[in-house]
N, C-alpha and C positions, 0 to 999 in steps of 0.2 A: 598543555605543557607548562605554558606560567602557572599556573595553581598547583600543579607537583612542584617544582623549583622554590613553590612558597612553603607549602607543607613540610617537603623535606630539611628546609633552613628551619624553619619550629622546631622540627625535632632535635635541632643542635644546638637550639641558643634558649636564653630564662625565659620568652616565652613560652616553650613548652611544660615549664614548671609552675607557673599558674594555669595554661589553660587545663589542668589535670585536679583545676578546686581542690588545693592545699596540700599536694604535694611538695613534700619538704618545705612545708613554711614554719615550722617549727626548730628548726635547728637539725645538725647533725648528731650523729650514733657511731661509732667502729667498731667494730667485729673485729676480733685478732680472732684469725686460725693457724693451724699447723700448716708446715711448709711439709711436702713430698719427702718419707724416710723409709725406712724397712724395718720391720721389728726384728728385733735380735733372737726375741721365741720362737717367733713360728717362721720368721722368713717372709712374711706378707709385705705387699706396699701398705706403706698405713698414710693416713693422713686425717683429715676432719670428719667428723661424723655428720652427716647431710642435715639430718631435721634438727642440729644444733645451728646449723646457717638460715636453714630457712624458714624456722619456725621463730624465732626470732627477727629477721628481717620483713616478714611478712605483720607483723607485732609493731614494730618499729615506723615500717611504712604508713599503714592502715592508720596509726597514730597522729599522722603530716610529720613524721620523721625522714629526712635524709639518708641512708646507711651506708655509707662507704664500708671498706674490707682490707684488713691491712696484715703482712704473716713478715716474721722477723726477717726473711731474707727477702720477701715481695716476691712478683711476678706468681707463674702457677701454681694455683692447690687442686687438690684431688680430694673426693670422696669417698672414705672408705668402703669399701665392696658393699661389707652388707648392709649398711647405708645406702645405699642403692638404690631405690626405688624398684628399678628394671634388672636389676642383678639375677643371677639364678638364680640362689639361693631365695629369692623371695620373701627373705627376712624382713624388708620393710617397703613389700606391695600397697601393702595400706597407707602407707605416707604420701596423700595426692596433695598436699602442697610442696613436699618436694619435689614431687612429678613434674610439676606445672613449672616449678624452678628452674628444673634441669631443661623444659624444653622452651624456653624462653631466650632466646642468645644473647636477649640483652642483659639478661643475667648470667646467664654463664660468664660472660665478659668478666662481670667484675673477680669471677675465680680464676680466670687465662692471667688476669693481667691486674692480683692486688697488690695495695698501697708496701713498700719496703717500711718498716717500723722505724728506722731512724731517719727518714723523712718526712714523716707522721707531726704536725704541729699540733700538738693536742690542745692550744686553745681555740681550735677551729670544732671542738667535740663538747655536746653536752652530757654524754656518759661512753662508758666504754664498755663492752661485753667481750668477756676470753671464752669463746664455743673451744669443746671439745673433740672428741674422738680417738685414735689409738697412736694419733703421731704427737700428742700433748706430750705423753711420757717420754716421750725420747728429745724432744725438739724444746719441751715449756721447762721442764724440771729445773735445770740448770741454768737457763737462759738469762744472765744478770741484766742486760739491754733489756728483757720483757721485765723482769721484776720490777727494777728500778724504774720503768714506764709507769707501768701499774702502779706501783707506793706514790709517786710523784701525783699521778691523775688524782689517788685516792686520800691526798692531803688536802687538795684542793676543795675537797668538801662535795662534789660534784660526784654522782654516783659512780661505781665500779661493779661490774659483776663477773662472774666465773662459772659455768658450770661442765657437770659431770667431771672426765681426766681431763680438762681445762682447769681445774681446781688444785691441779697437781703442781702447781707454780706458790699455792700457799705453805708449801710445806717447807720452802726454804726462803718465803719473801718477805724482808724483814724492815720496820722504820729503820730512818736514822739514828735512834735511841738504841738500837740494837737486838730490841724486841721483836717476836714474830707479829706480823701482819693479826693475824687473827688471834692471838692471844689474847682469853677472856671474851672470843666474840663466840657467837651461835653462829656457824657455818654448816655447809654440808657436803657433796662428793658422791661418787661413786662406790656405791656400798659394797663391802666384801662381800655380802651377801649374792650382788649381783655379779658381781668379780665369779664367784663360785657357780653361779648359771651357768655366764659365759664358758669358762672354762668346762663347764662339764657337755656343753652343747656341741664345742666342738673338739673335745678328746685332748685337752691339754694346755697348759696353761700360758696364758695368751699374754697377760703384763710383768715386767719385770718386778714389780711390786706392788700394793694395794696401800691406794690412796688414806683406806678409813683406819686399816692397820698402821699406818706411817704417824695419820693425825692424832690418833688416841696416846701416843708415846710424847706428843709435842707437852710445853707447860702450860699447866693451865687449860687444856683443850674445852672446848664444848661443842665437838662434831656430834649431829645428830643424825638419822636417818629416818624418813618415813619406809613407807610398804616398798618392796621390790617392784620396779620399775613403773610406780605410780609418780604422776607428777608431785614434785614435793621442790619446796623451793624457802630461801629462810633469808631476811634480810635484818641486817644489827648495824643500824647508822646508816651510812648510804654504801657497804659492804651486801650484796645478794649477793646470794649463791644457786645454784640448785642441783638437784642428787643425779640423775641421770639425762640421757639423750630424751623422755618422756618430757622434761623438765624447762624445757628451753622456754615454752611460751609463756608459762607460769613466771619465770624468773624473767625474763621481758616484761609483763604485764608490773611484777614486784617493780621495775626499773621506770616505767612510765609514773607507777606513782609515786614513787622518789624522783623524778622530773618535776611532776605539775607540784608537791609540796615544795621544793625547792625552787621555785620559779623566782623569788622576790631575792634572790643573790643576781639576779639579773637585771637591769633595766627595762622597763615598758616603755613601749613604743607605739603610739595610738595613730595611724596614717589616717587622712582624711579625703577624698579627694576632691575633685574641684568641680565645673561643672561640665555640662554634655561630655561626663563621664561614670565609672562605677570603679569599684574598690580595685578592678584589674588593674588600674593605672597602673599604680604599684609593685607588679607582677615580675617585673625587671631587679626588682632592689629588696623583694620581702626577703627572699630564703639567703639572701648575704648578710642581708642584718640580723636576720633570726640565728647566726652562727654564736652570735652575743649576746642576744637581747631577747624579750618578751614583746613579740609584733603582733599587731593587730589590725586589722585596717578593715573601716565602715563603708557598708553599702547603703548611702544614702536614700529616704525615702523617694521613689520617683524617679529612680535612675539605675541603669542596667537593665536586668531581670526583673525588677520589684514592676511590679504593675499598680500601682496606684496612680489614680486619675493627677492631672498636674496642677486640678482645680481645689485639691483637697489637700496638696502640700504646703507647709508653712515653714515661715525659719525657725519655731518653736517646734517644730517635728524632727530638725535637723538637731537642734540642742537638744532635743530629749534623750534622741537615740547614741548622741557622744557622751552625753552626761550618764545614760546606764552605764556605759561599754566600761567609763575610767573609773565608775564607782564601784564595779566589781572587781576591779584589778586591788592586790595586796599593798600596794603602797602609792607613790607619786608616779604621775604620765610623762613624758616629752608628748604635748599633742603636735602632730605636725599637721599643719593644712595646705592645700597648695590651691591657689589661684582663689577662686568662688569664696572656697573653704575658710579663706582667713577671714572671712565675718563670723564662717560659722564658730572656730575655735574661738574668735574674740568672745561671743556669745558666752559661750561656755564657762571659761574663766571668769565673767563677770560671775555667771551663779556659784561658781564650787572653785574656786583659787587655791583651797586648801590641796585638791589633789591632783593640781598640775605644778609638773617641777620646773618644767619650761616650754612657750610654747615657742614653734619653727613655722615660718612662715615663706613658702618655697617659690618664689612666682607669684605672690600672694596681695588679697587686696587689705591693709591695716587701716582699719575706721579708729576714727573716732568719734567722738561721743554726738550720739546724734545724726551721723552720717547713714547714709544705705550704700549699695553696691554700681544701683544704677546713676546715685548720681554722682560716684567716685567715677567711673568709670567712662562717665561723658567729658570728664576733664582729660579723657586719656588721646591726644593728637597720634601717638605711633602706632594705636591699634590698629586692625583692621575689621575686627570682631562689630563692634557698634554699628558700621555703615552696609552691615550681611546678614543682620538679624529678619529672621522672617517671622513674625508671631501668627498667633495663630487667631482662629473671627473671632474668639472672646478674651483674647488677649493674657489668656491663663498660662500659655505657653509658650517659648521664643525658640528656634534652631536656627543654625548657623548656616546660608547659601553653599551649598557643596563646593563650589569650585573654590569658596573661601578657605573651608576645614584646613586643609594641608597648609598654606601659606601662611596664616594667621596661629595655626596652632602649636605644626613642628616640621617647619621646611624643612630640618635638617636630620628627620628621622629617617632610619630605615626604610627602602620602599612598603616590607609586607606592614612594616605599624601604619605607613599612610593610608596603603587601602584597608586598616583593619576602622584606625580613624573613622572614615566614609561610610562603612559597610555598619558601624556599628553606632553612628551620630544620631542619638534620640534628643525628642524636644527635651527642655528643660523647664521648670517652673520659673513663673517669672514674678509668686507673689514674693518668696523670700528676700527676691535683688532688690525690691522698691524698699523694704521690712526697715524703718530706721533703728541704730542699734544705741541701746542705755548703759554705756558705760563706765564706771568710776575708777577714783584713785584707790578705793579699798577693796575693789574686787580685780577687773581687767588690770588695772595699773600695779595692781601689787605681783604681779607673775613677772619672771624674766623672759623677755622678749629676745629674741633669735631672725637672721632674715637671710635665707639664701635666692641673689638675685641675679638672675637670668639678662644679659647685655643684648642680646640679637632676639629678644621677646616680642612679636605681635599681636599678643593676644591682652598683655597685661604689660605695656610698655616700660619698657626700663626707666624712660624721666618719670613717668606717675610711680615708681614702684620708689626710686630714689625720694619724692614729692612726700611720699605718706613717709615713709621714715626717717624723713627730717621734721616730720610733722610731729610725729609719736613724740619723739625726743629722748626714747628712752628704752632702744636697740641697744641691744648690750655689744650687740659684733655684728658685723655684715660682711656675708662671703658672694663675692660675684663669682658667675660661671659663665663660658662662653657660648653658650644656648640659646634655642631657642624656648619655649612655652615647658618644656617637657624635660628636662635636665637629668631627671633619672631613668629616662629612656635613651638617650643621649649618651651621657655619660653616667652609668649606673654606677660604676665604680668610686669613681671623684665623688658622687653624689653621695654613697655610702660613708666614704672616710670623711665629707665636711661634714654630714648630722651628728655622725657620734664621735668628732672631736669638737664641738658647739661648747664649750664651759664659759 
């Protein structure tokens, strides 16, 4: 019965968002659909077209995207009939990821009960998609609240896309300048062409107007169309569009890669973590800060999953593996390291200073020149870590006495993190801690140093943590927090808002 009551709280708090490897660690996505109307043709319920939600959200996810669902008036949407999956009509039997959508309730949720658009904080979004179907035309056309959403998202530089009768909201959306949205761009829409299927499919005409008719009259138009009801999808800046319901994954995939080009309007964020630990640490605080930023966080040699022996770990293995991760990233890191880890970022900055913009130092041990880890850390009286160490007969490895883990590490966490703590405490190497580090004033000393310090710490005592950065001398700011070893498992939030207000 405790191990369901554990399970069950996962599934409602961030850690169930890492233990799912990288779901939503990349930021968030919104969906705008149509709210529940009637068409005035035929009399139908109309609303969104299914494989415009799901085909794109399943795009989005797969990506490490988040996707929320937001419709002008909020709460439920509806899928158009022949949208369906399971509908009579059997018009779109063959759509099995919408099948698979509709029989998921934790998906369905998010159509019982989407986001209302004027409570939508769109800087919480790294792009936005308007899916279509037959309630666009009646609910988007008009709709100044979605326009004015839209042109605002899509000033921002930050991508925007639209497709099929979701596209019908370009025909009246206009900048501040007064100009049409799309004037002069390559867009695209639901084609008369397809307009005239539909209609002839089911005996009479189903919209109150034709989207490609409408745009060809706009100034300056450049609506195109590919093949009837092939995927076709057209992006001009960070404007996609795409032609029909076929269209959705195309025009997602267009938007993932106007994301990953557009990454460097963002901040990176290199997380480190510390030791008898792995990149999970972070698991609580990735997909808050990925809402803003470009996160990454390293699974050091020898720790987690990685199996490599603890005899063939080095502290040059741990600087190698940071020094690839920030040399591939588009411009400057914030590295942050926590506990272990601030040798290793010191490390690193000494080699490559150029592409760190600042390093953070969370719980952290700050050498200097010439120092190691082990013997910072036998200066340390508030630990408890040092007098629980058990190495192993050739001395290559050290873990921490069980009954210690918890008290020393994070009395103050949550029960399921303590026994997650316990259950998942691997040795550590222990050549790295002796490793002394070669620091200068022209490499380590030229980065700007950051320190967020943990007061109720027994792993990495608060006086040694005050001790090294009075030592440094050249902390630019120090923010304490009332924690213990683990601050952003603690308090994930507070810990979110002091990194990336750190200037």
């Amino acid at each position: 019965m405790k191990k369901l009551v554990i399970l069950s709280f996962l599934l409602f708090t961030g850690l169930a968002a890492f233990a799912q490897h990288g779901a939503g660690t990349k930021g968030k996505v919104l969906l705008i659909v149509s709210n529940p109307s009637v068409s005035k043709q035929t009399g139908w319920p109309i609303g969104v077209w299914a494989a415009e939600v799901t085909h794109p959200y399943w795009e989005f996810t797969e990506a490490g995207y988040t996707v929320e669902i937001a419709s002008p008036d909020g709460g439920p949407v509806k899928f158009d009939a022949f949208s369906d999956p399971e509908d009579a009509s059997r018009y779109s039997a063959f759509d099995l990821i919408s099948l698979g959508f509709k029989k998921d309730p934790t998906k369905m949720a998010l159509l019982e009960n989407t986001l209302k658009l004027s409570t939508v904080n769109p800087d919480h979004y790294k792009a936005i998609f308007v899916c279509g179907g037959q309630g666009p035309m009646y609910t988007f056309v008009d709709n100044a609240e979605l326009h004015k959403f839209f042109v605002d998202f899509y000033q921002t530089g930050k991508p925007v896309a639209a497709i099929c009768h979701g596209t019908a909201i370009l025909l009246k959306t206009k900048l501040p300048n007064g100009k049409y949205l799309v004037e002069g761009k390559r867009w695209t829409g639901f084609a008369s062409s397809e307009e005239q299927y539909a209609d002839n499919f089911v005996g009479m005409k189903i919209q109150p107007f034709r989207i490609e008719d409408e745009a060809r009259k706009m100034p300056n138009s450049r609506f195109e169309v590919g093949a009837p009801f092939a995927p076709y999808a057209v992006q001009d800046g960070n404007l996609i569009t795409g032609q029909q319901q076929n269209s959705g994954a195309l025009a997602a995939r267009l938007t993932l890669k106007a994301l990953e080009n557009g990454a460097s309007r963002y901040p990176t964020y290199v997380l480190v973590h510390g030791a008898w630990a792995d990149e999970s640490a972070w698991g609580m605080v990735r997909n808050q800060l990925a809402l803003k930023a470009n996160v990454i966080t390293i699974n050091l040699k020898g720790h987690g999953i990685d199996l490599a022996s603890p005899t063939s770990v080095t502290m040059s293995d741990y600087v190698r593996q940071v020094t690839e991760v920030i040399n591939q990233q588009p411009g400057k890191v914030t590295l942050v390291g926590h506990s272990m880890a601030g040798m290793v970022i010191s490390a690193v900055a000494e080699k490559n200073p150029a592409k760190i913009e600042r390093l953070v130092y969370v719980a952290a041990y700050l050498p200097s020149n010439g120092e190691d880890l082990l013997t910072l850390s036998g200066t340390d009286t508030q630990s408890l870590v040092g007098g629980a160490m058990i190495f192993s007969e050739d001395k290559s490895a050290a873990s921490i006495r069980k009954e210690v883990i918890v008290p020393a590490v994070c009395a103050d966490c949550p029960d399921y993190m303590k026994e997650a703590l316990v259950k998942y405490h691997k040795p550590e190497p222990t050549a790295p801690m002796s490793e002394k580090l070669a620091l200068t004033k022209s490499g380590f000393g030229s980065v700007p140093k950051f320190y967020i310090a943990t007061r109720n710490d027994q792993a990495v005592g608060y006086n040694l943590q005050q001790a090294m950065i009075r030592k440094n001398g050249s902390v630019k700011k120090v923010v304490e927090l009332p924690t213990s070893h683990l601050p952003f498992v603690v308090q994930p939030a507070e810990f979110v808002k002091v990194l990336t207000e750190l200037q």
